[in-house]
C-alpha positions in Angstrom: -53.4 141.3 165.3 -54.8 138.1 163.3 -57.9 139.7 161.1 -60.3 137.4 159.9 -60.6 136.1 156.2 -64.4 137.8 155.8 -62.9 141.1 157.3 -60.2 140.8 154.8 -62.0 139.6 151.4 -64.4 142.8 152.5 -61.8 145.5 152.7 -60.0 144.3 149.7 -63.1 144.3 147.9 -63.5 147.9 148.5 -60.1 148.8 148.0 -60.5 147.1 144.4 -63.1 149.4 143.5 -61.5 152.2 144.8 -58.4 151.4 143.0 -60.6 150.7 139.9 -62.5 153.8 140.1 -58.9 156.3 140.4 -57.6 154.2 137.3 -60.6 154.7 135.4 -61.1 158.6 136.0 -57.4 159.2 135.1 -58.3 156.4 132.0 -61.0 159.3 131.4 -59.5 162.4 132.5 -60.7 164.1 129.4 -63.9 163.4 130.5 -63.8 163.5 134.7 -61.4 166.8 134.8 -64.3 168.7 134.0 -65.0 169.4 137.3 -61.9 169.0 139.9 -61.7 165.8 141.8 -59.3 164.4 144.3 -59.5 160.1 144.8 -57.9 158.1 147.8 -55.5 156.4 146.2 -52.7 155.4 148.2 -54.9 156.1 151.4 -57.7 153.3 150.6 -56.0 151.3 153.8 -57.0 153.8 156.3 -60.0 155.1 155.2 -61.8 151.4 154.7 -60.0 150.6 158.1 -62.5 153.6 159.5 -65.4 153.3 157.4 -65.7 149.4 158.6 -66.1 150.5 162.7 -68.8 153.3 161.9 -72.5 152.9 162.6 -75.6 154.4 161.2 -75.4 156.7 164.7 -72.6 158.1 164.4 -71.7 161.4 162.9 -69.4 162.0 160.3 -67.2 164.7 158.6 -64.7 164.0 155.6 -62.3 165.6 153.2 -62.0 165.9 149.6 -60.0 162.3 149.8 -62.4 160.1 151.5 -64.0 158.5 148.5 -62.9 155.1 150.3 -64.9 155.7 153.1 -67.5 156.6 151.2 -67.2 153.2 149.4 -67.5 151.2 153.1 -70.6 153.0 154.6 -72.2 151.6 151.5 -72.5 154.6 149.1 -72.3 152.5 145.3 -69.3 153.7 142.5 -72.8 154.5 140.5 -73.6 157.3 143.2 -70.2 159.0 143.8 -69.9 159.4 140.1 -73.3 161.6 139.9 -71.5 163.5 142.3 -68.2 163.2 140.0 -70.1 164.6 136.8 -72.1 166.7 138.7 -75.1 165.4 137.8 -79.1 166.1 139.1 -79.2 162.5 141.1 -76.1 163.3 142.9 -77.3 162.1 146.4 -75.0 164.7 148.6 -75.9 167.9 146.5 -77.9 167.3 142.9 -75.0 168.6 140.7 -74.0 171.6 143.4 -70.8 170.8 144.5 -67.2 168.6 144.3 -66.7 165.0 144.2 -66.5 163.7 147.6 -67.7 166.7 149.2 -70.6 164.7 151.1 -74.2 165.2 152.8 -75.5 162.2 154.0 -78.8 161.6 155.7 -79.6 158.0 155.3 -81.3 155.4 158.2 -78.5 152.6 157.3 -75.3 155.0 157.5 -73.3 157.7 159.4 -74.6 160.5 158.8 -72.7 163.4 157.3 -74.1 166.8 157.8 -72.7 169.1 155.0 -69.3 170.2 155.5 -66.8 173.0 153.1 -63.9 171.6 150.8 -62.7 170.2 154.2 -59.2 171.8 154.9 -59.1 172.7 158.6 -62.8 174.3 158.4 -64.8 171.1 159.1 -63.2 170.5 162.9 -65.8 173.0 164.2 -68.9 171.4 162.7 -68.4 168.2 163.5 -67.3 168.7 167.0 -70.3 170.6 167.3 -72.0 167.2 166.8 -69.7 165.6 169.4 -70.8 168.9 171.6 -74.3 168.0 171.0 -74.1 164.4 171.9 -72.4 165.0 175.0 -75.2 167.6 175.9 -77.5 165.2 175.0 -76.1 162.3 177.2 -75.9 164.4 180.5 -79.1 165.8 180.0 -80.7 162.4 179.3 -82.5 163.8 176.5 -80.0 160.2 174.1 -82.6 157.9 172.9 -81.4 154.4 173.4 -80.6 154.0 169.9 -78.4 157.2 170.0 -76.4 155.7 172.9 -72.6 155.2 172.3 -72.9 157.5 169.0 -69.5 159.5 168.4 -68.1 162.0 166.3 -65.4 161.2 163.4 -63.5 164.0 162.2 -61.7 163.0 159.1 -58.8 165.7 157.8 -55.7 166.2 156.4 -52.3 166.6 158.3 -52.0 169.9 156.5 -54.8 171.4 157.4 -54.0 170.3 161.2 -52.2 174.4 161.0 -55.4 176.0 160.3 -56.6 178.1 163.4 -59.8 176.7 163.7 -58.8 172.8 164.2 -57.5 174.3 167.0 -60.2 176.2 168.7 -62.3 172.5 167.9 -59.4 170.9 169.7 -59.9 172.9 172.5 -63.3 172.1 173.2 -62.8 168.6 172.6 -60.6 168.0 175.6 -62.3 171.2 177.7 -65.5 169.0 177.6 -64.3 165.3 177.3 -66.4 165.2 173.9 -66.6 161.5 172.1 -64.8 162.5 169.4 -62.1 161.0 167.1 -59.8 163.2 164.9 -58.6 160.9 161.9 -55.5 162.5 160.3 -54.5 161.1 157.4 -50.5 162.4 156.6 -49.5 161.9 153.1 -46.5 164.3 153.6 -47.8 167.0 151.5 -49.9 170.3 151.5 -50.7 170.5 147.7 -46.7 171.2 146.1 -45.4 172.1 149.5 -44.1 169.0 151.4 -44.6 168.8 155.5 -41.2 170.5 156.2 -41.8 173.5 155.1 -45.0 173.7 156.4 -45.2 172.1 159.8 -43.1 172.0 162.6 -44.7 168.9 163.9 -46.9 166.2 162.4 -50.3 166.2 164.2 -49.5 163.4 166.7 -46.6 165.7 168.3 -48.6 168.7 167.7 -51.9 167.0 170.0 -49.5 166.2 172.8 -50.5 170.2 173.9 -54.0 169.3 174.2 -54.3 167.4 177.9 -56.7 165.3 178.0 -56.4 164.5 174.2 -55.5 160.5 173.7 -53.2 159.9 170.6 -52.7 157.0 168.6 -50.2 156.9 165.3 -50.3 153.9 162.8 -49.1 153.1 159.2 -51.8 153.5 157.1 -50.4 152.0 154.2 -50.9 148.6 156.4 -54.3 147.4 156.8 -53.8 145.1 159.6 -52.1 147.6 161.7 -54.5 150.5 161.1 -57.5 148.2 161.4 -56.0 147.2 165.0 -55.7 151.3 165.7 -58.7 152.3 164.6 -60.5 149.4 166.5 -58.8 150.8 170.0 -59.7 154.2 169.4 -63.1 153.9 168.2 -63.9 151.9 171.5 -61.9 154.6 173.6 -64.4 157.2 172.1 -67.3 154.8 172.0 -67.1 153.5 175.3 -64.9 156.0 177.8 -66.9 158.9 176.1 -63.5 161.1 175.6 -61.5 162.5 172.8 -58.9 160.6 171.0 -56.7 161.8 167.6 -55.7 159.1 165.8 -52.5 160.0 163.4 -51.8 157.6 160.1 -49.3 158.1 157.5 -50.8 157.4 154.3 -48.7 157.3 150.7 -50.5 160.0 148.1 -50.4 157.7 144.8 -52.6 159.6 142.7 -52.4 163.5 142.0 -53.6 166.0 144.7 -56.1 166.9 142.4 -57.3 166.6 138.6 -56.2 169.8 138.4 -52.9 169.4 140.5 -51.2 167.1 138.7 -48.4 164.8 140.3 -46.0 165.0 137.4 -46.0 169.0 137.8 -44.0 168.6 140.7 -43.8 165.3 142.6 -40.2 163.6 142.9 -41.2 161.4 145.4 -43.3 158.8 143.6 -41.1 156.1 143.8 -40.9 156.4 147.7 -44.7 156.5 148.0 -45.4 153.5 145.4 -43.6 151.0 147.6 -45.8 151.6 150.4 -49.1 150.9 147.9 -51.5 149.2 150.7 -53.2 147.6 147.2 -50.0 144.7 147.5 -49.9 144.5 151.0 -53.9 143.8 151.5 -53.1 141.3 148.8 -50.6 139.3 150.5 -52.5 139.4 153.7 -55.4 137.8 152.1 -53.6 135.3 150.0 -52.1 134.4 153.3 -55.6 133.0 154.7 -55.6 131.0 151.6 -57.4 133.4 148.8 -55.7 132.2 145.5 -54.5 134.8 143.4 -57.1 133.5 140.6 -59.7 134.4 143.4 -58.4 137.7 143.8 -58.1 138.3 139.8 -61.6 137.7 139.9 -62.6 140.0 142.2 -60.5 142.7 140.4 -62.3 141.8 137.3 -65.6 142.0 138.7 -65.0 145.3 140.5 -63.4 147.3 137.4 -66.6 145.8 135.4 -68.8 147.4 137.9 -66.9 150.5 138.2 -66.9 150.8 134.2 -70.8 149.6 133.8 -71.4 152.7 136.5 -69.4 155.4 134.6 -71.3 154.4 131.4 -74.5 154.4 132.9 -73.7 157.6 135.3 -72.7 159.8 131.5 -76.1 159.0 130.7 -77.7 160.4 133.8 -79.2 164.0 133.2 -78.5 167.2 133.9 -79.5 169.5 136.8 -82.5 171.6 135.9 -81.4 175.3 136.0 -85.1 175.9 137.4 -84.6 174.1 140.5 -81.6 175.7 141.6 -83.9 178.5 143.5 -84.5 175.1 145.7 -83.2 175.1 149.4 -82.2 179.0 149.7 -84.0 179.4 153.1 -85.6 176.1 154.5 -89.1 176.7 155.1 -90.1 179.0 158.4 -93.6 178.1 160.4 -93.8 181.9 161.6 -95.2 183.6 158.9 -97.3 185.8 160.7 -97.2 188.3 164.0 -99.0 186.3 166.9 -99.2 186.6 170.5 -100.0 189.9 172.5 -97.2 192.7 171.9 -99.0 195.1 174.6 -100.7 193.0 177.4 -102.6 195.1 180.1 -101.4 196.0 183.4 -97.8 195.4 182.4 -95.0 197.6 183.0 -92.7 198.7 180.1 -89.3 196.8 180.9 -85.7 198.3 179.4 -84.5 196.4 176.5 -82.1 193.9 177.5 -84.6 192.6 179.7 -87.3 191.9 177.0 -84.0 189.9 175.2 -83.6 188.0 178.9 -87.5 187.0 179.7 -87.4 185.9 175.8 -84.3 183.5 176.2 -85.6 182.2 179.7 -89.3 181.3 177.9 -87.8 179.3 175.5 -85.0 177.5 177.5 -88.1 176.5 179.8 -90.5 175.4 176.9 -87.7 173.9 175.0 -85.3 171.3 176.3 -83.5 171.1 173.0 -82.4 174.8 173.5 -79.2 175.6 175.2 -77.0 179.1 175.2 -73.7 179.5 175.0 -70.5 182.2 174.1 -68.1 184.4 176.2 -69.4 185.6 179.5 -72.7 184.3 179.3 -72.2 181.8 182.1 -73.6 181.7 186.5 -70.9 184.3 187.3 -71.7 187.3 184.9 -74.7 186.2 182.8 -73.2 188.4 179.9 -71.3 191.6 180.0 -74.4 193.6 179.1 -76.5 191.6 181.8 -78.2 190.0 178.9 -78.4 186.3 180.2 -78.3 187.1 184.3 -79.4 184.5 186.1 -80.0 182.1 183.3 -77.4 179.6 184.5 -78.6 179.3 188.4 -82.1 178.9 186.6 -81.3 176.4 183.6 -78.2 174.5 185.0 -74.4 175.1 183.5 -74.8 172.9 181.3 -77.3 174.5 179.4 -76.0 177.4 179.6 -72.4 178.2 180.0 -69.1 180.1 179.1 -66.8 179.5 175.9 -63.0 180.4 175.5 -62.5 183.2 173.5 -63.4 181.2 170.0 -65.7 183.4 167.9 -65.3 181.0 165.2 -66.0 177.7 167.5 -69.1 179.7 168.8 -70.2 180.1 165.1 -69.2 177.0 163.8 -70.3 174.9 166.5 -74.3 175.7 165.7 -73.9 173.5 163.0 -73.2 170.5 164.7 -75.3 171.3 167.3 -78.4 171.7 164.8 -77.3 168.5 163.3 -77.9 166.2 166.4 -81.4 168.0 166.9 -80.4 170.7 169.0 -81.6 174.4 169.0 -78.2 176.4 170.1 -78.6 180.5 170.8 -75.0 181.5 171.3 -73.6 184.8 171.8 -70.9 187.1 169.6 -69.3 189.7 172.6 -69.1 192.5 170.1 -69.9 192.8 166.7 -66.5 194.3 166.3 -65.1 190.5 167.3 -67.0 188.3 164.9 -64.7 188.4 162.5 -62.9 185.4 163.3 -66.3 183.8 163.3 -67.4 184.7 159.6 -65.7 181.4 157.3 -67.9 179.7 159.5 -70.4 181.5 159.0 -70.3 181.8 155.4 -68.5 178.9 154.8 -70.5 176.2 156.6 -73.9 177.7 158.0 -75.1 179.9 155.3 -74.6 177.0 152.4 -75.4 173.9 154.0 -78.8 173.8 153.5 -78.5 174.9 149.5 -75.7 172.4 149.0 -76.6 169.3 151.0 -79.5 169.8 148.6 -81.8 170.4 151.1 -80.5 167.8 153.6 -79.3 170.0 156.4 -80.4 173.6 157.3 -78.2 174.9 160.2 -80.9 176.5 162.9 -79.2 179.0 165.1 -79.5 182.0 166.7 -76.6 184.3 166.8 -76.8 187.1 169.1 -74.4 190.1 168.2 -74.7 193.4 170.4 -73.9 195.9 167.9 -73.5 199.9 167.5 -71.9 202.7 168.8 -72.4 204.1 172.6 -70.7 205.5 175.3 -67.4 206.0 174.0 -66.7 202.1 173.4 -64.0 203.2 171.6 -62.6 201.3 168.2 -63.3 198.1 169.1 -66.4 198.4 170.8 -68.7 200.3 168.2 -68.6 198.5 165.0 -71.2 198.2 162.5 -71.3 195.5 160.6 -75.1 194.8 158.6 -73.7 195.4 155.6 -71.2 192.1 155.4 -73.5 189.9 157.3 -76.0 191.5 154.3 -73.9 189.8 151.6 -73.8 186.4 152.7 -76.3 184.5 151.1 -78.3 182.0 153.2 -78.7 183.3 156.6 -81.1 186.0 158.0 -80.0 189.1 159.5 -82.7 190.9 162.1 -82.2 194.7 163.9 -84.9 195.3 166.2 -85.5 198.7 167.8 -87.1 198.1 171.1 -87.6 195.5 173.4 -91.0 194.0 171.9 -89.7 193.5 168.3 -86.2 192.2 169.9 -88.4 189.7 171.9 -90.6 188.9 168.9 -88.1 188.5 166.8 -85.7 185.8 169.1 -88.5 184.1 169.4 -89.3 184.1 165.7 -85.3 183.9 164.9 -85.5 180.4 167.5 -88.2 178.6 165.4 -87.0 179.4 162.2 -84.9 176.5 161.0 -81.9 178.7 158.9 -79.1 180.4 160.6 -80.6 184.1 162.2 -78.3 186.4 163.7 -79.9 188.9 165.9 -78.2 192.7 166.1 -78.6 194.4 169.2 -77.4 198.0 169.7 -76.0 198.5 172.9 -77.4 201.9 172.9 -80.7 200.7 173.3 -80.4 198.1 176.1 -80.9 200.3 178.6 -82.4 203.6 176.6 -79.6 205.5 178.7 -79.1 207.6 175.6 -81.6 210.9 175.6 -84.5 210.0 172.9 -84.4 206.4 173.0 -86.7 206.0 175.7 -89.3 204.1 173.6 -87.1 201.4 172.9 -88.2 200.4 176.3 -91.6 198.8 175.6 -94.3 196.3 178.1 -93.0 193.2 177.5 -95.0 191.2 175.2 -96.5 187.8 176.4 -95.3 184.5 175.9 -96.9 183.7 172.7 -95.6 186.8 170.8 -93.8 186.5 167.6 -93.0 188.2 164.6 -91.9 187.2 161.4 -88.3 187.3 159.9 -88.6 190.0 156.8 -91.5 192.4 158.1 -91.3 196.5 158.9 -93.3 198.2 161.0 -94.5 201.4 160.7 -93.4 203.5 163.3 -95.0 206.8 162.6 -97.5 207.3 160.0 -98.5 209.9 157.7 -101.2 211.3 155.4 -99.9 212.5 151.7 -100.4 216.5 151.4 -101.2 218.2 148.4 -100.1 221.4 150.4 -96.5 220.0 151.2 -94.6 217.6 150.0 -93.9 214.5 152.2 -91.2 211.3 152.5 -90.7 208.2 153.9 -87.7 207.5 156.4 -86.3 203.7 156.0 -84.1 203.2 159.0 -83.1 200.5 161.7 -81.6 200.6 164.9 -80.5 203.4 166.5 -81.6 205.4 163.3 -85.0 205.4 164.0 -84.6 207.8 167.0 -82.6 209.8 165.1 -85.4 209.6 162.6 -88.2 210.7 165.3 -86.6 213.6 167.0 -85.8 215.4 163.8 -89.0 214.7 162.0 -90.5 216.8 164.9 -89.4 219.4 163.0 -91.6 218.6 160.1 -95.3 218.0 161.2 -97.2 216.6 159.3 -94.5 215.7 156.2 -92.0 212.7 157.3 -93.6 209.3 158.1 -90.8 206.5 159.4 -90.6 203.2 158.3 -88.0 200.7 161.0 -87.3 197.8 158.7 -86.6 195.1 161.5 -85.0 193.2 159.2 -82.2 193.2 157.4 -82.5 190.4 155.4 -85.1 189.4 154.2 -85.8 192.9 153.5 -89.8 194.3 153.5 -89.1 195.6 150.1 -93.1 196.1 149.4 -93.5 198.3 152.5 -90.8 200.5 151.0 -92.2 200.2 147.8 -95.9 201.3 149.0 -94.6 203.9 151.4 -92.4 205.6 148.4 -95.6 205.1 146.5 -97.3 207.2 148.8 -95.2 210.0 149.5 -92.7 210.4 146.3 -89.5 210.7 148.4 -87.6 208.9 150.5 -84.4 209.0 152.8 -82.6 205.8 154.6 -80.9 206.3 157.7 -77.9 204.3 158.8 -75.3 204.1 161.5 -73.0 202.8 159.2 -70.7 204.5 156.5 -72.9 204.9 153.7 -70.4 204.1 150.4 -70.7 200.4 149.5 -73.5 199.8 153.0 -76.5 198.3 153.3 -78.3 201.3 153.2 -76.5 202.6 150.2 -78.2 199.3 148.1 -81.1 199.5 149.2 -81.1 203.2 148.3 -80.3 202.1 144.6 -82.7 199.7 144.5 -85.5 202.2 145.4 -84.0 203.9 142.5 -84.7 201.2 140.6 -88.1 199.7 141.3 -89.6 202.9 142.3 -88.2 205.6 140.1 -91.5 206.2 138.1 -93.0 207.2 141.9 -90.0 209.4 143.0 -89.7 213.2 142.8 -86.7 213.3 144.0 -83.3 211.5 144.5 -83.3 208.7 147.3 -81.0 210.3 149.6 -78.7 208.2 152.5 -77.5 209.7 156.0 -75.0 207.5 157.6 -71.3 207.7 159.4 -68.3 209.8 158.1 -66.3 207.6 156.8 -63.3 206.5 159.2 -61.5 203.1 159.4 -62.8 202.9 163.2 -65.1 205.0 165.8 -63.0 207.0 167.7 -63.0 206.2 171.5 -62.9 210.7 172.6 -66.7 211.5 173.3 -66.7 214.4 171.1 -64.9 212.2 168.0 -67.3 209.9 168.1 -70.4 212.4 168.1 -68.9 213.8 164.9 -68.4 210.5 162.9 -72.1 209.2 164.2 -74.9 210.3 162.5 -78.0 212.6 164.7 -81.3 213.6 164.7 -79.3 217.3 163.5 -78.0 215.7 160.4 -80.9 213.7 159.7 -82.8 216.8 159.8 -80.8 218.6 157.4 -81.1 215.8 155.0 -85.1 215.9 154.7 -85.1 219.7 154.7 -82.8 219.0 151.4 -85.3 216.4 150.5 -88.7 218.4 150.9 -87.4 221.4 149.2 -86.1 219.1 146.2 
C-alpha cells in the first residue's frame, strides 16, 4: 500500500514528539519518576496508525502505553504532561491518577470514558460501549451523527490471559458488537517474556472465538499497520461485527519508570532494529522529504516538547480542598414523593412490587434495558423477579447473559457511557464475587478519577440472605464488603414499598446503586415476615438513597428504660417479634440504606432512648453492623447508658445447607430478645 506524502509527514510528525517526549522524561527522570509512567516508545507506529482512523464518535479505551494515540486524537505534549506531574489542570483526572491513564469527554475527539491501569480489566467497559451502541442501533434510538460509531479496545498481549478479556470476548462475538480489540505484543509481561506466560499470542488465542475476525501486522512498520488498521476499522465500521487486530510492536523504552530495562532486558539489541522511528523516516524521504526537512521537524518538535515540560513544572498543584469533589455525582431524588399507600389497592408479595417497579421504568424509559443470568422470555429470573418482562419489552431489552458476573458488572459502565440506563441482575449474592474488580475497580472510581467526567449509573440487583436451606452457596451475606467500597451506594429494603421506592430512586440516581434483596422476603413465606408484603405504591413513588424509616415508634419512659433497634433486612422481623415482649420500651429503626447511612436518625433515636442494639444477619466481627456499632460509640457516647450491643450470625465460613444448622448460625427474634433484655437491665 502507497500512503500519501500528507499521511506520512503527519504520522511522523507525531511520532517525533512522541520520541521527543520519552527522551526527554528519561533526560529528566529525576524529575518525571516521581510518579510512575510508562511512554510508547517503540510502539509509536501502531498506535498513530490507530489514532489517525478514529472519529469524535467513537469510543475509546487505552493502556498505560498509549501516549501516541493520545498525541493523534489531538491531546498537546503540554496536556499529557499535567497528567505526567500530576498536576490540578490535568484534563483526564486534575492530578488523581497515572500518566496515560485517560478520561476524555471532548466534542472534537473519541471519547474515553475512565478506564483502570488497563491490564485485562478495561475489555468489559469498553465493550459495554460497543453493547450500547449495538442496542442503540437496533432500537433506532442512534442519532445520525452516532451512526457508524465503534468501539476500540486498546490492550496489551499480556493481559490478553486475564479472565475477564475473555468474558468481553464472548460477548463481542455472542452479539456481533462493532468492536475492535487492538493488541499491541511487545513480547513481554513486565520481566517475564511471552513464553513463559502464554501459550499463544492473541491472534492464535482469538481463533476460539467464532465469529471473531483476526488481522496480525508488524507494528514496527507504519505502512503495513496503517494498511491493517484501515481494513479492520471499516470491517467494524461498516459490517457492524467484531474484529481483533494483533501487532507486534518492539518495547524500546523501560516497562515503566519504575521498571527499569537495564534491570533485566537482554533483548535490546533485537528490539532496536525494528525502531519504526528509521523506518517512517525512509518512507517519507522516499516521497521526496529531504533529510534537512525532516531535521527540522525534529527540531521543532523537541522545542515544543521542552517549551511544554518547562511551562507544565510551573503549573500548580491540586488543591487538597477539592479532592472531596466528584465522590457521588449529584442525585435529583432528594426527597420521598409519590403515594406509598394508594386506596383500594391490594398489598402485593415482594418480588412483585420489584417487577411492577422494573416494568414502569422500562415503559417510561427507552434508555433502560435489563439484563444478567436467567432474566430472559423463558424464566424471567429464578425468583420470578422479571416474568414476563421480555414478551412485554422485546429480547432485546431484556435478555439473558452467560454466566459472567464480572461482564454483567463491568458492562454498566459502558453502557452508562453511550447514554444508556442498564439494571442488570447478580443470581446470588454468594456469586458476585467474580464481579467485584469491576466493581471496585472501574464503577466505583470513575466518576472521582475522570474528575468528574464520567459517573457510571447502574442498578445492580443482588438477591441476598439466608432462606430455605439454600445451602452454602445460596445464603451469603455480603453488605459489609460492598460497604467498603467507596463510590457506589448500597440499598436493603424490607418490604415491597421501600424495594419499589428505592429501584426507582436507585434508576435515577446517576452513581453505581446496587439493590440487596433477601430472598426471604420475596414471597413473606417465612412466619413473621408477612408485612414485608405492602400495597404497591403508585407510579410516582420514590425514596431517597440514605434515609431510615422508622418502623415502630416509641415514647422515652421515666419508669423503664428504653432502646433503639438499628436493623435491615430480615433483621427487622426479628426485631418486631421479640420487642413484643417489651411494651412499651424497644422502638426499631430499618436503615434502608446501607450506604449512605442515616447516621442523624441513629443519632436522634440514641438521643432519645440512651441505648441502642443493631441487628444483623451477618457475622458480626469486622461487619457492617459491628462499625456502625463503634461509631455510635463514638458520636453518641455522651447520650449512652449503656454499651451499644450487636446480634448477628455465629461465625462460620459458610451457612450450612441442614435446616436445623442453619437455624443455629442465623440470628432470631429469640436471640434478639435476649440481647435487649441484657440491654434494659444494663
Amino acid at each position: 500500500m502507497s500512503l500519501s506524502k500528507k499521511v506520512l509527514l503527519n504520522a511522523y510528525k507525531i511520532m517525533a514528539t512522541a520520541r521527543a517526549m520519552s527522551d526527554l522524561f528519561e533526560e529528566k527522570r529525576d524529575i518525571t519518576s516521581k510518579y510512575v509512567h510508562a511512554t510508547s516508545r517503540g510502539h509509536e507506529a501502531a498506535q498513530i496508525a490507530l489514532g489517525m482512523h478514529l472519529l469524535p464518535k467513537d469510543y475509546l479505551s487505552l493502556y498505560y502505553r498509549d501516549d501516541s494515540v493520545l498525541l493523534t486524537i489531538g491531546m498537546s505534549p503540554y496536556e499529557l504532561m499535567l497528567q505526567l506531574l500530576a498536576k490540578k489542570d490535568d484534563p483526564f483526572s486534575g492530578g488523581r491518577t497515572y500518566y496515560s491513564h485517560p478520561s476524555l469527554k471532548d466534542p472534537d475527539k473519541p471519547k474515553i470514558p475512565h478506564q483502570s491501569s488497563a491490564t485485562g480489566m478495561q475489555a468489559i467497559p469498553i465493550t459495554g460501549c460497543a453493547m450500547g451502541l449495538r442496542y442503540k442501533e437496533v432500537t433506532g434510538m442512534m442519532t445520525d451523527e452516532e451512526k457508524g460509531a465503534i468501539a476500540v479496545c486498546s490492550i496489551g498481549d499480556a493481559a490478553m490471559t486475564e479472565g475477564e478479556v475473555s468474558e468481553a470476548l464472548q460477548m463481542a462475538v455472542l452479539k456481533k458488537l462493532p468492536i475492535l480489540y487492538f493488541v499491541q505484543d511487545n513480547g513481554w509481561d513486565i520481566s517475564a517474556t511471552a513464553a513463559e506466560t502464554r501459550a499463544q499470542d492473541a491472534y492464535e488465542y482469538a481463533q476460539g472465538f467464532k465469529g471473531l475476525e483476526r488481522v496480525t501486522a508488524d507494528g514496527s512498520r507504519f505502512d503495513e499497520i496503517f494498511e491493517a488498521v484501515e481494513r479492520a476499522v471499516d470491517i467494524v465500521r461498516n459490517e457492524r461485527r467484531p474484529v481483533l487486530l494483533h501487532t507486534d510492536v518492539p518495547l524500546l523504552g523501560h516497562h515503566t519508570s519504575g521498571v527499569r530495562r537495564e534491570m533485566y532486558r537482554d533483548d535490546l539489541h533485537f528490539h532496536q532494529q525494528r525502531d519504526p522511528l528509521p523506518y517512517l523516516r525512509n518512507l517519507l524521504m522516499a516521497t521526496g522529504i529531504t533529510e534537512q526537512e525532516i531535521v527540522g521537524i525534529d527540531s521543532i518538535a523537541k522545542k515544543i516538547v521542552i517549551e511544554s515540560f518547562e511551562k507544565a513544572l510551573k503549573a500548580e498543584e491540586p488543591n487538597p480542598e477539592d479532592l472531596h469533589r466528584h465522590y457521588y455525582a449529584p442525585t435529583p431524588i432528594t426527597r420521598e414523593e409519590g403515594e406509598r399507600t394508594p386506596a383500594g389497592k391490594e398489598r402485593v408479595v415482594m418480588v412483585d412490587s420489584a417487577l411492577f417497579a422494573v416494568r414502569e421504568l422500562l415503559a417510561k424509559h427507552p434508555e433502560a434495558l435489563l439484563y444478567g443470568q436467567d432474566v430472559g422470555r423463558r424464566l424471567g429470573g429464578v425468583f420470578r423477579e422479571a416474568a414476563t418482562l421480555a414478551q412485554q419489552f422485546g429480547d432485546e431489552r431484556v435478555f439473558n447473559t452467560p454466566i459472567q458476573e464480572a461482564f454483567i458488572i463491568g458492562s454498566t459502565v459502558g453502557m452508562s457511557a453511550v447514554g444508556l440506563k442498564p439494571i442488570v441482575e447478580v443470581q446470588f449474592a454468594d456469586y458476585i464475587w467474580p464481579g467485584l474488580n469491576q466493581l471496585f475497580t472501574e464503577l466505583s472510581r470513575s466518576y472521582f478519577l475522570s474528575n468528574g467526567k464520567w459517573p457510571v449509573s447502574a442498578v445492580i440487583r443482588v438477591p441476598i440472605g439466608a432462606y430455605g436451606s439454600g445451602g452454602p452457596y445460596h445464603s451469603s451475606s455480603v453488605e459489609s464488603v460492598l460497604a467498603n467500597i467507596r463510590g457506589i451506594k448500597v440499598v436493603y429494603p424490607s418490604t415491597g414499598a421501600d424495594l419499589k421506592g428505592l429501584l426507582k430512586s436507585a434508576f435515577y440516581d446517576p452513581n453505581p446503586v446496587v439493590v440487596l434483596e433477601h430472598k426471604g422476603l420475596y414471597w413473606s413465606k417465612v412466619k413473621g415476615t408477612e408485612d414485608a408484603k405492602t400495597v404497591e405504591p403508585d407510579e410516582h413513588y420514590i425514596i431517597p438513597i440514605g434515609k431510615g424509616r422508622m418502623v415502630h415508634l416509641i415514647e422515652p419512659s421515666d419508669d423503664a428504660p428504653t432502646c433503639v433497634v438499628v436493623t435491615y433486612g430480615m433483621g427487622v422481623y426479628w426485631s418486631k417479634e421479640a420487642a413484643k415482649a417489651f411494651a412499651g420500651q424497644v422502638e426499631i429503626l430499618d436503615l434502608r440504606s446501607i450506604v449512605p447511612v442515616d447516621f442523624e436518625l441513629i443519632r436522634e433515636r440514641v438521643q432519645i432512648h440512651n441505648r441502642c442494639l443493631v441487628v444483623t444477619e451477618e457475622a458480626v466481627n469486622n461487619s457492617f453492623a459491628q462499625a456502625l456499632a463503634g461509631r455510635i460509640s463514638a458520636e453518641c457516647f455522651e447520650y449512652l447508658d449503656a454499651p451499644v450491643q450487636v446480634v448477628g450470625s455465629i461465625e462460620t465460613p459458610a451457612i450450612p445447607l441442614n435446616s436445623e444448622l442453619e437455624a443455629y448460625v442465623l440470628p432470631n427474634a429469640n436471640k434478639v430478645r435476649a440481647a435487649i433484655e441484657k440491654l434494659l437491665k444494663y
